[in-house]
C-alpha positions in Angstrom: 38.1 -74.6 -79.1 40.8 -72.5 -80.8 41.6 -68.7 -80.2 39.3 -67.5 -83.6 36.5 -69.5 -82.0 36.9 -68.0 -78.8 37.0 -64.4 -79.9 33.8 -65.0 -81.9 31.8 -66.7 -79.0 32.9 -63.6 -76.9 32.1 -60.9 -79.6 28.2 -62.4 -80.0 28.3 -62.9 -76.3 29.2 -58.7 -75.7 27.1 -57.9 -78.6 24.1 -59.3 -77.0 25.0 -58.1 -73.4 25.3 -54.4 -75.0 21.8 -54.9 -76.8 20.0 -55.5 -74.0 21.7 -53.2 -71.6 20.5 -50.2 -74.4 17.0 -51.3 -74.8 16.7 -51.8 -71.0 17.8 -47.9 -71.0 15.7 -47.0 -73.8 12.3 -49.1 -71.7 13.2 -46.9 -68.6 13.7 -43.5 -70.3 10.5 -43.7 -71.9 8.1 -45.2 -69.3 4.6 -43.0 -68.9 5.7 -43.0 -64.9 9.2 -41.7 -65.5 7.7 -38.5 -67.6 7.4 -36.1 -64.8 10.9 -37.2 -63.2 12.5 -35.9 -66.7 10.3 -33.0 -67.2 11.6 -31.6 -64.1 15.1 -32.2 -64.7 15.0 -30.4 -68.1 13.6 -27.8 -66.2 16.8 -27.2 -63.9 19.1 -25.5 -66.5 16.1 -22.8 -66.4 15.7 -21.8 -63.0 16.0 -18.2 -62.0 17.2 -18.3 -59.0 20.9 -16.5 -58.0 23.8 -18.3 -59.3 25.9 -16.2 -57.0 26.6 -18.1 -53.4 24.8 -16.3 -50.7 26.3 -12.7 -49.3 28.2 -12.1 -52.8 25.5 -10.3 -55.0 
């Protein structure tokens, strides 16, 4: 096996690897059981409570 062999294997190899790693993420971010999980964290930058530490205000 020479080096341009090698290089090729590897590229299909990671190519492959980083295909199914994103539609792994893209299965779990859109399972019906994860919905409530993400509605609550988009809810966090909207809270109303004090930004200020205690005994500062």
């Amino acid at each position: 096996m020479d080096y341009q062999s090698a290089t090729v294997i590897s590229q299909i190899i990671a190519l492959v690897l980083f295909v199914g790693l994103f539609l792994t993420i893209i299965v779990y971010v859109f399972w019906p059981g994860n919905k409530k999980k993400f509605d609550e964290a988009a809810q966090v930058p909207l809270d109303d409570k004090d930004d200020e530490p205690e005994g500062k205000a």
